[in-house]
Each structure stands twice: as structure tokens, then as C-alpha cells.
C-alpha positions in Angstrom: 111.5 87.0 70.6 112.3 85.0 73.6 111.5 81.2 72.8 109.4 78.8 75.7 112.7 77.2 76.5 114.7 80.2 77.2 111.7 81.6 79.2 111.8 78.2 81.5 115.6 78.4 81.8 115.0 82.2 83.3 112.2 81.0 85.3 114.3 77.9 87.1 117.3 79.7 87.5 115.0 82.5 89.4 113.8 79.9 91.1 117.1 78.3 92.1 118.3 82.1 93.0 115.0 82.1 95.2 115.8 79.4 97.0 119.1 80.5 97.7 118.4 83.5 99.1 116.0 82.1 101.9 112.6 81.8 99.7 113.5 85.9 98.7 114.8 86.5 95.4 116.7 89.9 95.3 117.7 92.2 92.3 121.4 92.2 93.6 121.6 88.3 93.2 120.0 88.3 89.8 122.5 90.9 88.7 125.2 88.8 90.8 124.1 85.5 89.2 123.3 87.2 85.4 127.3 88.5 85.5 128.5 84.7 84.9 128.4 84.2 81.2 127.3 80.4 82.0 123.7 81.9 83.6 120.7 81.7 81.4 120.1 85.4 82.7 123.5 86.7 81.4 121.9 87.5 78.2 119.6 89.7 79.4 121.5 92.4 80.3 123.3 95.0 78.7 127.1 94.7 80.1 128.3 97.8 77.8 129.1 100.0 81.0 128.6 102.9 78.6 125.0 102.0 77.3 124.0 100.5 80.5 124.7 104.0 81.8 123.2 105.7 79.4 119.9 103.3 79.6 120.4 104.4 83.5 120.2 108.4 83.0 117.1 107.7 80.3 115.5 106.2 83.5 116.6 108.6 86.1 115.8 111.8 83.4 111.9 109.7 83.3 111.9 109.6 87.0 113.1 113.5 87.1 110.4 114.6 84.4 107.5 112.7 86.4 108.6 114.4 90.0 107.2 117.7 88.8 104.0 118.1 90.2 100.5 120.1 89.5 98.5 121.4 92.4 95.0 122.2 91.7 92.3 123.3 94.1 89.0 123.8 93.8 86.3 124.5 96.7 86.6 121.1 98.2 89.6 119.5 97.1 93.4 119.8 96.5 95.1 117.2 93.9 98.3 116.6 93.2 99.3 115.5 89.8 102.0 114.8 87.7 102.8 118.1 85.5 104.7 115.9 82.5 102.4 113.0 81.2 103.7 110.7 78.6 103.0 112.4 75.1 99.7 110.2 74.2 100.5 111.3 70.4 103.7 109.8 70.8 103.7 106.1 69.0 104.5 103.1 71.5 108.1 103.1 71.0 108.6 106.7 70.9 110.0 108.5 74.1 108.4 112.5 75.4 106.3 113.7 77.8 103.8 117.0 77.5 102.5 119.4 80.2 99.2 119.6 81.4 98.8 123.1 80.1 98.9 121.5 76.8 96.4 118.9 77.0 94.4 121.3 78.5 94.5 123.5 75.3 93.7 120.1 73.0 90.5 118.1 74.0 91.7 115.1 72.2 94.7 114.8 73.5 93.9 115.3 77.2 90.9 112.8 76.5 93.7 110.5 74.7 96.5 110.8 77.8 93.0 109.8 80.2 92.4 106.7 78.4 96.1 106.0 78.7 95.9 106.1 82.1 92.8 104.1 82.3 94.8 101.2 80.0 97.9 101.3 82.5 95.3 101.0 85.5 93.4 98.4 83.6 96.7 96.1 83.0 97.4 96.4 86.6 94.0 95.5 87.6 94.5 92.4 85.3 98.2 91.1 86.7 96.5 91.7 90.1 93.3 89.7 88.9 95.8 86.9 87.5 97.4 87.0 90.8 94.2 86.9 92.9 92.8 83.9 90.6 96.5 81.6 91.7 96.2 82.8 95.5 92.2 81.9 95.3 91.1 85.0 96.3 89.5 87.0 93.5 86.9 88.4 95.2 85.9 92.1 93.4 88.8 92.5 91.3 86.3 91.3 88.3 84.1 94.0 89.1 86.9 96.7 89.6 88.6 95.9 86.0 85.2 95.8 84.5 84.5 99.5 86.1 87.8 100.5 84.6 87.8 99.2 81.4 83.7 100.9 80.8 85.4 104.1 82.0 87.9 104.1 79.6 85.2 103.5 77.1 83.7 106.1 78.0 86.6 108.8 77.8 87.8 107.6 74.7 84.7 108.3 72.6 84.2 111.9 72.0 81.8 114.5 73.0 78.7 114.2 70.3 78.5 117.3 68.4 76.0 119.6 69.3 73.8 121.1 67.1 
């Protein structure tokens, strides 16, 4: 675990890099800064070539798997979706994805990779109402995350059984 110091040792050097760059602060000049052994980012990095490349496929592999798109129509509308969605019986550190034709065959997991979703949209909506709150203009995010967080709820409790 990262301790408070180390945190505000990466937070002033991004600020110093920040300032550097013009009040923009850049990957490349992390990565250029975080390649000095003396940097309080250097540490934070993997500088194996081989596992850093490795770590790099995993990523490009995840960005490959989520490209594959579902198209489904109905009298109205056409949607695009992802066709691979994380695996939502996969535990939090464990890596695969699942195809829609699968959830569809297993209620509980389809209603499982929905409330998923709902959680990732629900952490955005909370960075963006953290945000919103420090530039003073919080307006309906409250009311947004509130929707999101009863319609998860909602999907995440079954169906009652029917008599």
C-alpha cells in the first residue's frame, strides 16, 4: 500500500511536471521524468522491457476482445454493443470476458454483468460528482448517481417467483 507521503511526493512532482509543460501535464513527460531513478514516480513503473510488454499485449488483447461488436434491431431501434463483456463470475482479480449469447442463456449472469455496468457508471458519476463539487458546479449530478445507483438496485434483485 502506497503510504500519504509517497502519495504527496507523486502528487508534487505531477505538479512540478505540470508546470513545466505549460500548465499541461503529458504521459510522455511522466514516463520521461519516471525513467530517472531519483523521481518519486520511477517506482511506479515496470522497467522490465519484457513484462512491460507483456502487460502492453494484455491491454491491447482487452482493447481487441472489446472491439467486437453486437448489432441488434428491433422495430425502432438499432444498438450497438460490445459482444465480449467482462466475465461477471469472474472474481475481481481474475481476467475473461463472455459473449452475449451466453448471458443471454443464464439470467443471473446477464442480470450480474448489468449491475456491473451500472457500478462502473455509478463510480464515474461519483469522480465526476467529486469533480463538479471542487469546480462548484454540481448541479444534477446528485440526482443522476442517485438514478443509477436505484437502477442497479433494481437489476440486481431477482425476478420474484411466480406461483
Amino acid at each position: 500500500m502506497m503510504t500519504s507521503e509517497k502519495k504527496e511526493s507523486i502528487r508534487a512532482r505531477l505538479e512540478q511536471l505540470e508546470k513545466a509543460g505549460n500548465g499541461r501535464l503529458t504521459p510522455a513527460a511522466v514516463v520521461e521524468d519516471a525513467k530517472k531513478p531519483s523521481s518519486p514516480l520511477h517506482d511506479q513503473f515496470e522497467w522490465d522491457k519484457g513484462k512491460a510488454a507483456y502487460q502492453h499485449w494484455l491491454d491491447q488483447a482487452r482493447a481487441l476482445i472489446t472491439s467486437v461488436r453486437i448489432v441488434h434491431r428491433t422495430e425502432t431501434t438499432t444498438v450497438s454493443a460490445v459482444f465480449y463483456q467482462r466475465d461477471p463470475n469472474a472474481s475481481g482479480n481474475e481476467q475473461g470476458y463472455v459473449g452475449i449469447p451466453t448471458l443471454r442463456s443464464d439470467e443471473d449472469s446477464a442480470r450480474a454483468a448489468l449491475v456491473d455496468a451500472f457500478s462502473a457508471v455509478g463510480d464515474m458519476l461519483r469522480r465526476a460528482r467529486h469533480l463538479a463539487i471542487v469546480l462548484e458546479m454540481e448541479g444534477e449530478v446528485d440526482a443522476l448517481l442517485n438514478g443509477v445507483v436505484d437502477l442497479r438496485r433494481r437489476v440486481a434483485e431477482p425476478p420474484a417467483a411466480s406461483m
